[in-house]
N, CA, C and O atoms as a printed pandas DataFrame, in Angstrom:
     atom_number atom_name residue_name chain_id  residue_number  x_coord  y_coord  z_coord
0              1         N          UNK        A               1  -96.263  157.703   -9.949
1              2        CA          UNK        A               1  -95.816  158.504  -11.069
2              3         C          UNK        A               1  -96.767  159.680  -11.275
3              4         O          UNK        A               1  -97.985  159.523  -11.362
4              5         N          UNK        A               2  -96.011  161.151  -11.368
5              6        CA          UNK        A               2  -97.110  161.930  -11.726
6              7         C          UNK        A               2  -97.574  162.012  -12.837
7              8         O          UNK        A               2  -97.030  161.251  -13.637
8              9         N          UNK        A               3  -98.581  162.793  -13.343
9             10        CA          UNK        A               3  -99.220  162.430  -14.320
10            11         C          UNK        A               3  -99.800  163.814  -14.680
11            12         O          UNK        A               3 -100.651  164.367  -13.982
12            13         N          UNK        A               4  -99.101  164.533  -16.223
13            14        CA          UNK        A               4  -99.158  165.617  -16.805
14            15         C          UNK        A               4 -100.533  165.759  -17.332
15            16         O          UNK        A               4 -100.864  165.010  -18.252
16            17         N          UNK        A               5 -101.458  166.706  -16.823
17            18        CA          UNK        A               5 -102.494  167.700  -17.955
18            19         C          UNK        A               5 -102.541  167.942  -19.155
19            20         O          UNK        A               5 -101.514  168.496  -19.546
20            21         N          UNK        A               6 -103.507  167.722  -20.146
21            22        CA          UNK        A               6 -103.263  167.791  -21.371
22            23         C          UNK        A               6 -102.536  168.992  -21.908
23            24         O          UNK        A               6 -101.801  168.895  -22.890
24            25         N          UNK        A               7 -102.802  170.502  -21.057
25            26        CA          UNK        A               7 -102.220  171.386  -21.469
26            27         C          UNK        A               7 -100.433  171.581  -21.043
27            28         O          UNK        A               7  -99.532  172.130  -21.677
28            29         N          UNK        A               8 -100.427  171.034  -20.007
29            30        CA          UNK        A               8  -98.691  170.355  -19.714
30            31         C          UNK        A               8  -97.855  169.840  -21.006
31            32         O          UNK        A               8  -96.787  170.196  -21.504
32            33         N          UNK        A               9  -98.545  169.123  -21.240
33            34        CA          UNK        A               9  -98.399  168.046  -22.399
34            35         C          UNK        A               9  -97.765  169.020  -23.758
35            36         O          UNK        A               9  -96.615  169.097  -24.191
36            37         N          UNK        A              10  -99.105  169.737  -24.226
37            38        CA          UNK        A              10  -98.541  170.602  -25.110
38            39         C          UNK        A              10  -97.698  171.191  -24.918
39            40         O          UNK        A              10  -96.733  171.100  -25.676
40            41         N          UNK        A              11  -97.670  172.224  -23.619
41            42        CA          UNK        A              11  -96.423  172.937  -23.639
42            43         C          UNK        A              11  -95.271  172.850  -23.419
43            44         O          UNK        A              11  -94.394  173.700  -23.573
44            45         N          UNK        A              12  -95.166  171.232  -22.833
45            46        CA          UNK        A              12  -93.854  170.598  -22.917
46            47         C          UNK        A              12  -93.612  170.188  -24.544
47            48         O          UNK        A              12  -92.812  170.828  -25.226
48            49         N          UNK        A              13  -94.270  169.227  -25.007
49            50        CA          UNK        A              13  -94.316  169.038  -26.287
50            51         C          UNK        A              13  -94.026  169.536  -27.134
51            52         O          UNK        A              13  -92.974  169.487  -27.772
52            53         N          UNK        A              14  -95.173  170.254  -27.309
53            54        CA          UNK        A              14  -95.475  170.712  -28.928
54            55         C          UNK        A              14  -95.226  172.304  -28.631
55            56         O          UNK        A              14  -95.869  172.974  -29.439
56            57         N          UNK        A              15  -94.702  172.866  -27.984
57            58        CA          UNK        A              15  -94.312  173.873  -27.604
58            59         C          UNK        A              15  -95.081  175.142  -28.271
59            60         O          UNK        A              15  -94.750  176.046  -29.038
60            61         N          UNK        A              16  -96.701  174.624  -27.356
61            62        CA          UNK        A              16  -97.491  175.456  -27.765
62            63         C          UNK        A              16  -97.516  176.657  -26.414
63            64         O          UNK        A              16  -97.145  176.390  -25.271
64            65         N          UNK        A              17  -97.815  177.422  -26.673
65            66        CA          UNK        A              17  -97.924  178.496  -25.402
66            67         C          UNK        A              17  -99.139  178.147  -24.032
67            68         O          UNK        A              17 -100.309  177.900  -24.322
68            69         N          UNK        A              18  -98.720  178.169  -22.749
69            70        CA          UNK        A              18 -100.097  178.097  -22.051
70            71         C          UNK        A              18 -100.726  179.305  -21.981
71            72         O          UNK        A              18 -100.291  180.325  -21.444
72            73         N          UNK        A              19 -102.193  179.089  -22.774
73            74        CA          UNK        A              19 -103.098  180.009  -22.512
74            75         C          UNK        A              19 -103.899  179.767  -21.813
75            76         O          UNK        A              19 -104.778  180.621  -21.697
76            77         N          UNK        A              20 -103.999  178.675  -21.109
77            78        CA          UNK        A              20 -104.823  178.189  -19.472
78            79         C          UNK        A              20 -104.464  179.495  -18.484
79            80         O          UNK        A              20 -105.349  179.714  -17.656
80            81         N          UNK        A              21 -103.776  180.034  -18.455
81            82        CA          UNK        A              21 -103.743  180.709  -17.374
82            83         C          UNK        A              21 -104.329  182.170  -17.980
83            84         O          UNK        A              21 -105.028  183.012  -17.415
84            85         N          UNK        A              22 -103.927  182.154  -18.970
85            86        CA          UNK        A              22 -104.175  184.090  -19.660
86            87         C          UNK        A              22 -105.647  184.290  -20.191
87            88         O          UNK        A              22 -106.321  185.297  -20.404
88            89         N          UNK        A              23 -105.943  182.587  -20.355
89            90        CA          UNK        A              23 -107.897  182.597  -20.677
90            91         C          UNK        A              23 -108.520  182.616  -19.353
91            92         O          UNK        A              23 -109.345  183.526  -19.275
92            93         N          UNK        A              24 -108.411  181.952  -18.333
93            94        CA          UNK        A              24 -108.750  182.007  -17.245
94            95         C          UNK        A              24 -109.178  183.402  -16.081
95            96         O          UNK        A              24 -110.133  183.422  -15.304
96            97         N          UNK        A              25 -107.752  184.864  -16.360
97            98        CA          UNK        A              25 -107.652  185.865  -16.336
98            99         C          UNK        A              25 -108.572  186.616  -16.861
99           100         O          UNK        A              25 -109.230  187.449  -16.236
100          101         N          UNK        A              26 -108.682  186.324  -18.221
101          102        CA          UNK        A              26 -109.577  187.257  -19.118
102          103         C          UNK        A              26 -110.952  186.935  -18.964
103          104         O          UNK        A              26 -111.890  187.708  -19.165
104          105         N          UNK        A              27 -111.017  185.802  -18.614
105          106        CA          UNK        A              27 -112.723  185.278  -18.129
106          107         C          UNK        A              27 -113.079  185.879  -16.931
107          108         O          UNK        A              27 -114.214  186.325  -16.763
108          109         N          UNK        A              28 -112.298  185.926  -16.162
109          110        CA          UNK        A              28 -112.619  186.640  -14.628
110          111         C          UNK        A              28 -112.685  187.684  -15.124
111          112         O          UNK        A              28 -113.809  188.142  -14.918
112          113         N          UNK        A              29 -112.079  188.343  -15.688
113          114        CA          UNK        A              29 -112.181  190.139  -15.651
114          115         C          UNK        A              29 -113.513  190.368  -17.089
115          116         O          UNK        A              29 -114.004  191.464  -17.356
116          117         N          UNK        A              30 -113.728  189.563  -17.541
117          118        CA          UNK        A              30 -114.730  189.904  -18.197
118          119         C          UNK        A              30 -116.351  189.671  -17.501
119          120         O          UNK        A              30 -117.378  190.256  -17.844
120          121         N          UNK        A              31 -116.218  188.778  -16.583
121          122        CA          UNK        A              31 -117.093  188.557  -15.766
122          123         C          UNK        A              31 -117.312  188.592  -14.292
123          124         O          UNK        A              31 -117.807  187.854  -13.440
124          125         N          UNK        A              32 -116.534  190.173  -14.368
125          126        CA          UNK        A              32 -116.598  190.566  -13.096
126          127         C          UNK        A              32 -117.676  191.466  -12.888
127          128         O          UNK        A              32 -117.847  192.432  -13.632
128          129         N          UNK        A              33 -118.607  191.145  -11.670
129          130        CA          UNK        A              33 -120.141  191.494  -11.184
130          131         C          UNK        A              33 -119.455  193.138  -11.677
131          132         O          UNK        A              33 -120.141  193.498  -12.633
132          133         N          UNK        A              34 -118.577  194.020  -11.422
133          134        CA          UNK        A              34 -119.078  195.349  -11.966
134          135         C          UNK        A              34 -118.813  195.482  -12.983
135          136         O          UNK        A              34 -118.234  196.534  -13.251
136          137         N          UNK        A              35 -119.114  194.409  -14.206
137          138        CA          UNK        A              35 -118.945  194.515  -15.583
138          139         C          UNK        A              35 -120.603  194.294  -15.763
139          140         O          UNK        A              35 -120.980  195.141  -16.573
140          141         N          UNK        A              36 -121.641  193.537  -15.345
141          142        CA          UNK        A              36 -123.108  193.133  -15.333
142          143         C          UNK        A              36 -124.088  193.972  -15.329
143          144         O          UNK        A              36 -124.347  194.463  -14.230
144          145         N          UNK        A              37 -124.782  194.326  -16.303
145          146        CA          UNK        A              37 -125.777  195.130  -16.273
146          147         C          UNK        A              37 -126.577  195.267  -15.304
147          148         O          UNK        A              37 -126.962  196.411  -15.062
148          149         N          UNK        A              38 -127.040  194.192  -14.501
149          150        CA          UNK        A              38 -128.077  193.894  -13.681
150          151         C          UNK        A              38 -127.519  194.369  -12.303
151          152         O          UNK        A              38 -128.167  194.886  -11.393
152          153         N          UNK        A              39 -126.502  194.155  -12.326
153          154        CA          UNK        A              39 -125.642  194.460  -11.038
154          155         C          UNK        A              39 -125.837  196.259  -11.455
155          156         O          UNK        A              39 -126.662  196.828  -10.739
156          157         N          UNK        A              40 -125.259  197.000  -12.361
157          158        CA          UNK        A              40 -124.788  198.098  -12.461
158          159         C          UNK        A              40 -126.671  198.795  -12.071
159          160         O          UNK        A              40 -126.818  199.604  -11.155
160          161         N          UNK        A              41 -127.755  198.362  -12.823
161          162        CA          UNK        A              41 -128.719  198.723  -12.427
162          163         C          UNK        A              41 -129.101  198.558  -11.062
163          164         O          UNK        A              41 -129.672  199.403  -10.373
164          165         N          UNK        A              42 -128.807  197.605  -10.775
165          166        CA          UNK        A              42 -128.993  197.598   -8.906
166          167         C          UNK        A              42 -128.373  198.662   -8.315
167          168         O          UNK        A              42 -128.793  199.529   -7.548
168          169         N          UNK        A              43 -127.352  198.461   -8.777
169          170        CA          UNK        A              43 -126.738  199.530   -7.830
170          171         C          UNK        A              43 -126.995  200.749   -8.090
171          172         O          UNK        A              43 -126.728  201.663   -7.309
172          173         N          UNK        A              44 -127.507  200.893   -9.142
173          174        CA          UNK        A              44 -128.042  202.513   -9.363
174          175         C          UNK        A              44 -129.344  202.766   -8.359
175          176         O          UNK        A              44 -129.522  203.876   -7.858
176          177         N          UNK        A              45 -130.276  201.603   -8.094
177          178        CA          UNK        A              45 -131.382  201.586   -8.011
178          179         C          UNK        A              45 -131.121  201.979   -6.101
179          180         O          UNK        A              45 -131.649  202.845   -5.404
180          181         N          UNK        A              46 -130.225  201.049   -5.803
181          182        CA          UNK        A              46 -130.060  200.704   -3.882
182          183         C          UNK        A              46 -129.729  202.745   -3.787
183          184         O          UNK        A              46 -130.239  203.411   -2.886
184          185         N          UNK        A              47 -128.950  203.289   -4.734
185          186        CA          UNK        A              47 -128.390  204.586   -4.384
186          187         C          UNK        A              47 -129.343  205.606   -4.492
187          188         O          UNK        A              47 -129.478  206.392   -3.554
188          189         N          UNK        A              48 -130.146  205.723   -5.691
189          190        CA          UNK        A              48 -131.716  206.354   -5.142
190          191         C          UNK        A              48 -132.208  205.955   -4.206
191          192         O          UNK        A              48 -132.339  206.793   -3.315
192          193         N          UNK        A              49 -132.513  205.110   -4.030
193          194        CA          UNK        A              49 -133.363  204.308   -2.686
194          195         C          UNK        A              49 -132.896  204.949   -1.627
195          196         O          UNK        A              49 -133.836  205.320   -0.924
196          197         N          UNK        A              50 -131.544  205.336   -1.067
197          198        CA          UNK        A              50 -130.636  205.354   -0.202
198          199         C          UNK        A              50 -130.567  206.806   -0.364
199          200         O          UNK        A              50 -129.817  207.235    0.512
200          201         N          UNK        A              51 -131.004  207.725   -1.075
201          202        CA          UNK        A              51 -130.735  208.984   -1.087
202          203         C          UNK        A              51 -132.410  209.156   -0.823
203          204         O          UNK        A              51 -132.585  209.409    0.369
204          205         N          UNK        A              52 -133.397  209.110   -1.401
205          206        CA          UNK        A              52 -134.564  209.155   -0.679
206          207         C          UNK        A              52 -134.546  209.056    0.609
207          208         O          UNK        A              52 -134.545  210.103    1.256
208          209         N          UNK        A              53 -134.528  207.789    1.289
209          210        CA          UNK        A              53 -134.140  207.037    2.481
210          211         C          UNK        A              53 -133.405  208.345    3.234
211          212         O          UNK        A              53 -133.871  208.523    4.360
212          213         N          UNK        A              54 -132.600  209.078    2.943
213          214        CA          UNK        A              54 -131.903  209.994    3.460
214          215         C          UNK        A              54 -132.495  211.318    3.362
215          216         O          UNK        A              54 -131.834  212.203    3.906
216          217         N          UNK        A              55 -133.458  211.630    2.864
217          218        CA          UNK        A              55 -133.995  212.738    2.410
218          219         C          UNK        A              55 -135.130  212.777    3.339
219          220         O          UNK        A              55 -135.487  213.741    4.017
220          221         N          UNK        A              56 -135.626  211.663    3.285
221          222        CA          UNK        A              56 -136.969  211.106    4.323
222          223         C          UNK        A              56 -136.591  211.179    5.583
223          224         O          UNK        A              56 -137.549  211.529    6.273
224          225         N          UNK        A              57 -135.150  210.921    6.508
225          226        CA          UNK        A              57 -134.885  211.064    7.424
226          227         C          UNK        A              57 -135.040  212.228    7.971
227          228         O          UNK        A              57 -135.879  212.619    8.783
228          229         N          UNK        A              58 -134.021  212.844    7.384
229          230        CA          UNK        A              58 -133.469  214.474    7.453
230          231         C          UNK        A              58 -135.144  215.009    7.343
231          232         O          UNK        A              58 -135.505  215.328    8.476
232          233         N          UNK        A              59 -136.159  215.181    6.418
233          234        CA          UNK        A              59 -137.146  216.016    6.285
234          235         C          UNK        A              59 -138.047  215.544    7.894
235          236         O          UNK        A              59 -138.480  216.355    8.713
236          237         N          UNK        A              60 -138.106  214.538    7.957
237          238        CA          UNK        A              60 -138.672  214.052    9.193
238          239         C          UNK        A              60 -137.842  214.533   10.627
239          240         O          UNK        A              60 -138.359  214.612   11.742
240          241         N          UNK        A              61 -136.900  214.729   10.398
241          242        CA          UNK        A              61 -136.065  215.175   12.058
242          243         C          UNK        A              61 -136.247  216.703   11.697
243          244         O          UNK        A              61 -136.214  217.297   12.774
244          245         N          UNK        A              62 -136.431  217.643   10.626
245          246        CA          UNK        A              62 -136.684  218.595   10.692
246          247         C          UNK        A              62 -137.641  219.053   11.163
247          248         O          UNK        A              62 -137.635  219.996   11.955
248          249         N          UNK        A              63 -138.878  218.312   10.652
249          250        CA          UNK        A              63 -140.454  218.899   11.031
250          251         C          UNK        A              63 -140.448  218.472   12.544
251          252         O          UNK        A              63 -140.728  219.329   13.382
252          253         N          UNK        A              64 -140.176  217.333   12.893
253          254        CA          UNK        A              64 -140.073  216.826   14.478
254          255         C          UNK        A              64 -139.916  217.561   15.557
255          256         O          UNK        A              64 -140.637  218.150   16.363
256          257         N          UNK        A              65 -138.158  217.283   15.272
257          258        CA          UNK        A              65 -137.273  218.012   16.213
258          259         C          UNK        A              65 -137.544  219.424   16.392
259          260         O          UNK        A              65 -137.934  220.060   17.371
260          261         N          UNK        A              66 -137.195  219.810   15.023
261          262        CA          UNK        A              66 -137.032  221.207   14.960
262          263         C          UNK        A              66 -138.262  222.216   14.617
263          264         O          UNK        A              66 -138.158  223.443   14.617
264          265         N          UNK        A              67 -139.117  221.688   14.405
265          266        CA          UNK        A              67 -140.337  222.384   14.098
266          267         C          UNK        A              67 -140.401  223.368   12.954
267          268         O          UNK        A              67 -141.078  224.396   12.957
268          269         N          UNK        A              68 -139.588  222.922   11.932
269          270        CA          UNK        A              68 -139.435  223.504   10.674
270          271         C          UNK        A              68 -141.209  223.762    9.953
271          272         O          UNK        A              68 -142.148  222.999   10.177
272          273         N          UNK        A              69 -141.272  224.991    9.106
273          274        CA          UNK        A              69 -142.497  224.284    8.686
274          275         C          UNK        A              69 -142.381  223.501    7.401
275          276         O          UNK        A              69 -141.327  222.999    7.010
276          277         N          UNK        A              70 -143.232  223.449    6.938
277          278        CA          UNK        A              70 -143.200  222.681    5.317
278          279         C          UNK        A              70 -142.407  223.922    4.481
279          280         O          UNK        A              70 -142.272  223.415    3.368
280          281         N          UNK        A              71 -141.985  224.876    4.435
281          282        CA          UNK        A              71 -141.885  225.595    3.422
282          283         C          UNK        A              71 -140.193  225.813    3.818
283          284         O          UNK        A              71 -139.315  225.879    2.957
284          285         N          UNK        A              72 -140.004  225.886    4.958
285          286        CA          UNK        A              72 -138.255  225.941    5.704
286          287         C          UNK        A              72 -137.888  224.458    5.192
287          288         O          UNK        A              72 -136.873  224.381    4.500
288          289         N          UNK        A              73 -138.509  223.426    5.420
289          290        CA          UNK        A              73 -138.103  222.365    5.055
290          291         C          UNK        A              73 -137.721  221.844    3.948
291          292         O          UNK        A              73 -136.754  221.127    3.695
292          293         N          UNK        A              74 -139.015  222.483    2.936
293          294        CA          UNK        A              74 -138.921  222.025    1.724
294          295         C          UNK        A              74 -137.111  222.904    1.385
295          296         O          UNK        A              74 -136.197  222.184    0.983
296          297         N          UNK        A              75 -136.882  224.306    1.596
297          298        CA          UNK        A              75 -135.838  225.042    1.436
298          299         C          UNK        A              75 -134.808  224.228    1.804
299          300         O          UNK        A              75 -134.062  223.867    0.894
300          301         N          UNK        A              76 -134.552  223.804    3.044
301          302        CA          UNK        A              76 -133.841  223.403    3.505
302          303         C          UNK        A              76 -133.223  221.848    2.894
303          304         O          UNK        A              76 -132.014  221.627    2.818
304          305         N          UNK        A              77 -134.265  220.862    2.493
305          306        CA          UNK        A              77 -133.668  219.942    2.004
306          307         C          UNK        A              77 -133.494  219.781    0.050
307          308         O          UNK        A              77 -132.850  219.048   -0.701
308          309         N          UNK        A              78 -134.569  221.036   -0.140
309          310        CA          UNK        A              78 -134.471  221.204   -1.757
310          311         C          UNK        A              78 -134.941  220.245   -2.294
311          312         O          UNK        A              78 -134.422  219.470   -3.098
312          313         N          UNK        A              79 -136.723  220.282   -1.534
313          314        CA          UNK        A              79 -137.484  219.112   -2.284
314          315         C          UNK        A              79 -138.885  219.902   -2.632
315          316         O          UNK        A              79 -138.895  220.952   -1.989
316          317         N          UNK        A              80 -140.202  219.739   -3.521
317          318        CA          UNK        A              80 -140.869  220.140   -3.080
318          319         C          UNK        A              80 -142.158  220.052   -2.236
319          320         O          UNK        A              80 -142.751  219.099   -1.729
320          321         N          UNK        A              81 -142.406  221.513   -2.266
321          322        CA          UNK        A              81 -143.192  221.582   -0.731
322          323         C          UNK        A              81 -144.411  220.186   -0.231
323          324         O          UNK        A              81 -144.677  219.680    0.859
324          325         N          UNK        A              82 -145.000  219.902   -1.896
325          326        CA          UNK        A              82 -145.982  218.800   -1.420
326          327         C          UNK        A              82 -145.418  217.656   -0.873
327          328         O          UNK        A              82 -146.073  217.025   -0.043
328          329         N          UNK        A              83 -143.842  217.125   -1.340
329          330        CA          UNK        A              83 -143.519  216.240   -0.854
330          331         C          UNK        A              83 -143.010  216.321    0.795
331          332         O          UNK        A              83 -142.954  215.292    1.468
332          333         N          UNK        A              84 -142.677  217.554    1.311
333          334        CA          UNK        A              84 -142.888  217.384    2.537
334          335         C          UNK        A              84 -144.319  217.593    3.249
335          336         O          UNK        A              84 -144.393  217.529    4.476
336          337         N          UNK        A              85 -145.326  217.816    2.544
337          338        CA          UNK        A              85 -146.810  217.703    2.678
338          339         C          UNK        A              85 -146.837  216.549    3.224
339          340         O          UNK        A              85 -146.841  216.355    4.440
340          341         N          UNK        A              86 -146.861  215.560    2.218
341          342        CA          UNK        A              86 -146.820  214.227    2.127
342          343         C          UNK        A              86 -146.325  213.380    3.084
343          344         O          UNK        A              86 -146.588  212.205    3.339
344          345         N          UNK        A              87 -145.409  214.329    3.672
345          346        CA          UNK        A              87 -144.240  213.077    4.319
346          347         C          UNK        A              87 -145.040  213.616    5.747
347          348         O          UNK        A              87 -145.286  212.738    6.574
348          349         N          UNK        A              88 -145.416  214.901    6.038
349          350        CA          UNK        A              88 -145.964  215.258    7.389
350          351         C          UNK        A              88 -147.168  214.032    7.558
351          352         O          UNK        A              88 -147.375  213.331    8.549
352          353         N          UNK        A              89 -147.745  214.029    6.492
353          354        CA          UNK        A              89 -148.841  213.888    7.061
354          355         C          UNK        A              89 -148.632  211.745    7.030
355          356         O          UNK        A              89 -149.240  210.793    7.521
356          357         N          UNK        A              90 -147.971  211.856    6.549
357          358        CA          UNK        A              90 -147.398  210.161    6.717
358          359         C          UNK        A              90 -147.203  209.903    7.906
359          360         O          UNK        A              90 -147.784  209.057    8.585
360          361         N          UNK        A              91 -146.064  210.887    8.333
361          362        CA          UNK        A              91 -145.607  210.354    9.895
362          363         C          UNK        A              91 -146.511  211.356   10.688
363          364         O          UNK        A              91 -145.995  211.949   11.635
364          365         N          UNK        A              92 -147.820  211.590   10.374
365          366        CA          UNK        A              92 -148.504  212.644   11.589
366          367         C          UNK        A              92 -148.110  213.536   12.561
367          368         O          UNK        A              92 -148.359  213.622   13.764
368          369         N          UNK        A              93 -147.475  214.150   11.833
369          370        CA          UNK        A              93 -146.881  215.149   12.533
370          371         C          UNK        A              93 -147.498  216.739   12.681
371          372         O          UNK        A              93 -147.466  217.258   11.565
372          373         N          UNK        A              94 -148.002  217.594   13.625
373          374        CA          UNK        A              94 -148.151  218.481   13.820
374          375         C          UNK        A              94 -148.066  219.749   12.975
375          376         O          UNK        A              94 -147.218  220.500   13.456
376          377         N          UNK        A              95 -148.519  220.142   12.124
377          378        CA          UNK        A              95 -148.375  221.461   11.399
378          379         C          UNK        A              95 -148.106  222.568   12.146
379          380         O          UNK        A              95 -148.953  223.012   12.921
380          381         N          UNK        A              96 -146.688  223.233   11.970
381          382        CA          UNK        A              96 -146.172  224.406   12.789
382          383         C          UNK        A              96 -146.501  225.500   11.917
383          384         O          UNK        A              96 -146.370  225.433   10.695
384          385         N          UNK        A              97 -146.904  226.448   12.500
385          386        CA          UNK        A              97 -146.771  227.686   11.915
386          387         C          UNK        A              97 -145.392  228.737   11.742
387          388         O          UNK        A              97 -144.923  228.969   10.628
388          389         N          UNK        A              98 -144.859  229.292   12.921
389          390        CA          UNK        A              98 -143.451  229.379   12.902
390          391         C          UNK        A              98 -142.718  228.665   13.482
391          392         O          UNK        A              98 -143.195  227.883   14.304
392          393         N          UNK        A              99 -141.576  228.695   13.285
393          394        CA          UNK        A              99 -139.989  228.118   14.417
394          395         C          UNK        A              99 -139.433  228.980   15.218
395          396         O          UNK        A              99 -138.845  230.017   14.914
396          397         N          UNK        A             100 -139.680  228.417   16.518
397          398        CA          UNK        A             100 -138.754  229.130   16.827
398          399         C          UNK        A             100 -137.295  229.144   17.047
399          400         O          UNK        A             100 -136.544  228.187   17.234
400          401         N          UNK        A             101 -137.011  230.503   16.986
401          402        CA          UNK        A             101 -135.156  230.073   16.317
402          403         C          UNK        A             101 -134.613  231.203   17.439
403          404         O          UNK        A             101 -135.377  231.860   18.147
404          405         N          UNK        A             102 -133.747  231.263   17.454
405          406        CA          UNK        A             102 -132.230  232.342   17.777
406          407         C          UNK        A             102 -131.790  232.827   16.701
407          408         O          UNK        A             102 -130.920  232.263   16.038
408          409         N          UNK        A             103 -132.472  234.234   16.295
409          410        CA          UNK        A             103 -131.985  235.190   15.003
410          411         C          UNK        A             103 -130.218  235.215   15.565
411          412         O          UNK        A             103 -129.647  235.022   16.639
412          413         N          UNK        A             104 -129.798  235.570   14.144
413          414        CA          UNK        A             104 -128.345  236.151   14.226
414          415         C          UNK        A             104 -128.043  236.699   15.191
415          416         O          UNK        A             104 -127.321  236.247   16.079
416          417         N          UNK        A             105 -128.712  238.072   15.136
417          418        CA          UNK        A             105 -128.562  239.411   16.850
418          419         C          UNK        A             105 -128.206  239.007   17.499
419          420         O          UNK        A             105 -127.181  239.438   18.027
420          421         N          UNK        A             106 -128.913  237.729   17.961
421          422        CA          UNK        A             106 -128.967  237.820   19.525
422          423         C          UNK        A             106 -127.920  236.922   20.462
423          424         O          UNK        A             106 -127.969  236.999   21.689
């Protein structure tokens, strides 16, 4: 024999409404991780991190590769100049005086 749930019960019964299912709903969506402070701060936190992280790349393949100096670089990624100071001398990298480039003209 099967055997009815108390909330079965009522709503066969006593013909109360099921709110098992519409409380259940509202609990999930109220406690969904991008409702959480801690979460919302993380994730603020991973996206600086991750834009540094990206800033640090890029300034580093500039001075490298390209032999940018600190002052093209700093222009170029729109940071300032000490912080690509900083970052040269982190990853030991060579202080250039100019770049050489292919002007427009030519």
């Amino acid at each position: 024999m099967y055997q009815l749930s108390m909330s079965e019960i009522c709503v066969k019964n006593l013909k109360v409404p099921d709110y098992n299912k519409n409380t259940m709903q509202g609990i999930s969506s109220f406690f969904k991780i991008e409702n959480d402070p801690w979460y919302k701060e993380g994730e603020k936190t991973g996206e600086i991190r991750g834009e540094k992280r990206k800033v640090h790349t890029v300034v580093a393949n500039l001075l490298s590769e390209f032999s940018f100096t600190d002052e093209q670089a700093a222009r170029a990624v729109d940071v300032p100049i000490e912080h690509i100071r900083n970052l040269r001398k982190e990853l030991k990298i060579k202080q250039t005086t100019f770049r050489n480039s292919i002007s427009p003209d030519e």
